[in-house]
N, C-alpha and C positions, 0 to 999 in steps of 0.2 A: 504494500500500500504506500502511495508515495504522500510525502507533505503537501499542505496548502502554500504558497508562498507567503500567507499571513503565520502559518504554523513553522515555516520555517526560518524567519527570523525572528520567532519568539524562542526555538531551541538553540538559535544560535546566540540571543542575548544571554539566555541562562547558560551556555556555555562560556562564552565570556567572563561571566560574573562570577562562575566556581570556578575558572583557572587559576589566578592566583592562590586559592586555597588547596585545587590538588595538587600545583606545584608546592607547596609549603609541607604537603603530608604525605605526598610520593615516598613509598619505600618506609614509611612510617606504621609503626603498629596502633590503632585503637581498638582499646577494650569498652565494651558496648554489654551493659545489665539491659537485659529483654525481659520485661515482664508487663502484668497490669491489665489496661485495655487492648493493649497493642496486642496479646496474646488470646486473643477472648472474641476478638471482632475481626473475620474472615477478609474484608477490606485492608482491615489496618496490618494483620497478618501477611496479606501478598504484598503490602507497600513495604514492608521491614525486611523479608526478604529479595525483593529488588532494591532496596537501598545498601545492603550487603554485597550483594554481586556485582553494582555499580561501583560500590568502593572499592573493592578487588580490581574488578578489571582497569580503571583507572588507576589502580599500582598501590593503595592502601590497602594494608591488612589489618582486615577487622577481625577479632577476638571474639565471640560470645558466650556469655554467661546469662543461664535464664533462669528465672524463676519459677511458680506452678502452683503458688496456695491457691488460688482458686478451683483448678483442680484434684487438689488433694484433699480442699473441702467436702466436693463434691461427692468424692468417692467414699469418704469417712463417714456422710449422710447420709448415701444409702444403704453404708452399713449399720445404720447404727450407732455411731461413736460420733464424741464431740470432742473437738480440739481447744483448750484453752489456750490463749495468749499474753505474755507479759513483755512489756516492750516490745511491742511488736514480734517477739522471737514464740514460736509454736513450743509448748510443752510434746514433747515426746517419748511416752514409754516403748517400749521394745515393739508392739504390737502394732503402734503408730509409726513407728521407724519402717517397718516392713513393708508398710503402706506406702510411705513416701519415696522411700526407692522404688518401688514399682513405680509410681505417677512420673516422677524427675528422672530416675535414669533411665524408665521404656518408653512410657508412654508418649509425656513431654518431648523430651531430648529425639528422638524417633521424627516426632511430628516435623518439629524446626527443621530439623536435617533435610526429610524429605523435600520441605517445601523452598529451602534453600539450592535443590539439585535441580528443582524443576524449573523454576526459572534460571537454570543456567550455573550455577556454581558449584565448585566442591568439596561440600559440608562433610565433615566427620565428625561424628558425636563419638562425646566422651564423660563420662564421671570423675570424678576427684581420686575416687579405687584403681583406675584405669594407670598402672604404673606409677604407683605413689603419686599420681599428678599433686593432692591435695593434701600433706600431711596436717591429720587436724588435732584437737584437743578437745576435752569436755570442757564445757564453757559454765562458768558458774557466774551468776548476777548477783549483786550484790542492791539490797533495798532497805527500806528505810519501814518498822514494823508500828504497829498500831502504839505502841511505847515509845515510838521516836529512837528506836536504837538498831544498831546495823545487824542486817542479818543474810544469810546466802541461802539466795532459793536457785535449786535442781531443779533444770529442767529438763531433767533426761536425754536422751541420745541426742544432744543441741552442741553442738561443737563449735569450735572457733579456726580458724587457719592460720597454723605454727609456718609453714613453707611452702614453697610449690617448687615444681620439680619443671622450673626453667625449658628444660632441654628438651622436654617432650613437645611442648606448644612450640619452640625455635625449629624445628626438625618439620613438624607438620607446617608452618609456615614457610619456610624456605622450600618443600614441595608442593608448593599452592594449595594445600587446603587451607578450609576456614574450619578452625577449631569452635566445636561448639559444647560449652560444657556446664554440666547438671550439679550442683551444688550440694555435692555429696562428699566426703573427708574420710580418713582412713587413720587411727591411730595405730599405735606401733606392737600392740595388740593385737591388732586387725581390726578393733570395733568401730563401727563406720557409725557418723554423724553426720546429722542434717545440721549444713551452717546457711544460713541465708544470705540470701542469692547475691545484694548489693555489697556486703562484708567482702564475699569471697570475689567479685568483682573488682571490689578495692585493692583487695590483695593481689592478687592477679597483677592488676596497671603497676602496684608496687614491684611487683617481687620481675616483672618483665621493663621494668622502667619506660613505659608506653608514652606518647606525646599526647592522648588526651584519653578520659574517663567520662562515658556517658551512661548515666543511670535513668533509662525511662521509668516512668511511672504514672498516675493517674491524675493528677494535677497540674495547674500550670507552673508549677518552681513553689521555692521555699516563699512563704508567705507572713507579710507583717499583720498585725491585730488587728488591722482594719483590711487585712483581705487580698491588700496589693502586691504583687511579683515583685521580689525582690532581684532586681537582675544579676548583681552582683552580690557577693562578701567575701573578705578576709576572715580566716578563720579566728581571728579573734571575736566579732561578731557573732561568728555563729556558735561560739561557746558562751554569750553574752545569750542568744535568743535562746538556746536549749533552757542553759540557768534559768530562765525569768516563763517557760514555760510557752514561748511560743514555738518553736519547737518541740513536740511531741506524739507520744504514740508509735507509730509506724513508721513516722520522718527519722526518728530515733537512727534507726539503723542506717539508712542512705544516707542519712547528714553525717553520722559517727564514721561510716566508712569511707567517705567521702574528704573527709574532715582528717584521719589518718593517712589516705594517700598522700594528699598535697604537705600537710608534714612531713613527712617522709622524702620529698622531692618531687614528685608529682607536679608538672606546669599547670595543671591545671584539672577540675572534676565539675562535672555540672548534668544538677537535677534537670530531666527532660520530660515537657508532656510529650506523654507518648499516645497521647488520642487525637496528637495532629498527624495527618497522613505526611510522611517520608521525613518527619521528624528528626532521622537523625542526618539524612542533607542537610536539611536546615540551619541545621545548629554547627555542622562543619564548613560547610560553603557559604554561608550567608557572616555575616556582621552582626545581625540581630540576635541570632539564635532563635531558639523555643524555650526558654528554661531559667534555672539558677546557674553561675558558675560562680564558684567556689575557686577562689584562688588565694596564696601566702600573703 
């Protein structure tokens, strides 16, 4: 099918307008957290895998890390079982753990792949088990008890990410696949935990020293008290909004993880709505973005 000559100089404006940014990230690695609406709405689903393949074939290598609570709700409903949450992090007994590897490392992780090979690319799924990718730990929270004094609540097979094993993702990117990987940890035990998905995406940008961290999600960016996008913060700020409570809940985790990369060295991490369609173009080829970023 050929262009309209009105359609083709509108692809050659938007060409124009992301080259200096795929020359800026040519050959550059981004790690890209997939979760939320983006994963849930068949639309926004084929837009995120062509914006995967588009980055690739234009010479970025995108990294992915997804999430799946909506799905693992889902499946826990009809079984029967309810999942609690504190800070946003899933309580997990052994029986829940069994569940969530099923959904994140088949179900899920399966689905993404697919749908990244069908438009043209090539996905290889993986878990954190998949060659020590994810060395994790039991993760314990620490909270503040009905007496005002500190106490550690378990929350069962919920881990954290001690390391990652560099060389597996360096190898699959340097033989063009797109790594896509399920949010699952392995201690030295073998006992495997569910860590959540923007944490181990943090880690990840960390532990690969990436040029950018994007965490889609369900809102338009981090949010002040009266509602409005905060386009930017230093992470001094955002340890200023957590404190005072605007920050919370489920931001918890994407802002703490988010907020440990660019410590770490990280140029940069930034919350993405991810219920705008090709969202994560946006936020690489454009000036505006979609989102929060989060920089030193």
């Amino acid at each position: 099918m050929s262009l309209s000559l009105a359609d083709a100089k509108l692809t050659a404006e938007v060409i124009t307008t992301a080259l200096p940014y795929i020359q800026k990230y040519k050959d550059k690695v981004i790690v890209i957290k997939y979760g939320g609406n983006a994963m849930t709405d068949p639309e926004l689903e084929s837009s995120f895998a062509r914006d995967i393949v588009l980055l690739k074939t234009v010479g970025i290598h995108p990294v992915v890390v997804h999430g799946g609570g909506p799905q693992v709700d889902n499946l826990l409903h009809e079984l029967g079982r309810q999942s609690q949450r504190i800070d946003g992090m899933r309580v997990t007994d052994k029986a829940t753990m069994e569940i969530v590897e099923m959904v994140l490392g088949g179900q899920v992780n399966k689905s993404i792949v697919s749908l990244i090979n069908k438009h043209g690319g090539k996905a290889i799924g993986l878990t954190g088990k998949d060659a020590n990718l994810i060395r994790a730990k039991k993760l314990l929270v620490q909270k503040t008890n009905a007496d005002n004094q500190p106490e550690v609540v378990d929350l069962g097979f919920v881990g954290e990410v001690e390391s990652v094993n560099k060389s597996v993702i360096d190898m699959l990117i340097q033989s063009d696949f797109i790594p896509v990987i399920a949010p699952l940890g392995v201690d030295k035990q073998g006992n495997t935990y569910n860590i959540n998905a923007d944490l181990v995406a943090s880690r990840v940008a960390e532990f690969l020293g990436v040029e950018r961290l994007l965490l889609l999600t369900n809102i338009k960016g981090v949010l002040d008290k009266e509602g409005n996008v905060l386009n930017q913060l230093r992470t001094q700020d955002v340890d200023a909004l957590i404190a005072d409570g605007t920050i919370s809940g489920g931001m918890i985790p994407k802002i703490s993880g988010a907020l440990d990369a660019v410590k770490a060295g990280l140029g940069s991490a930034t919350i993405v709505d991810g219920r705008v369609p090709h969202a994560c173009l946006l936020e690489i080829f454009t000036e505006e973005g979609v989102g929060t970023q989060i920089v030193r």
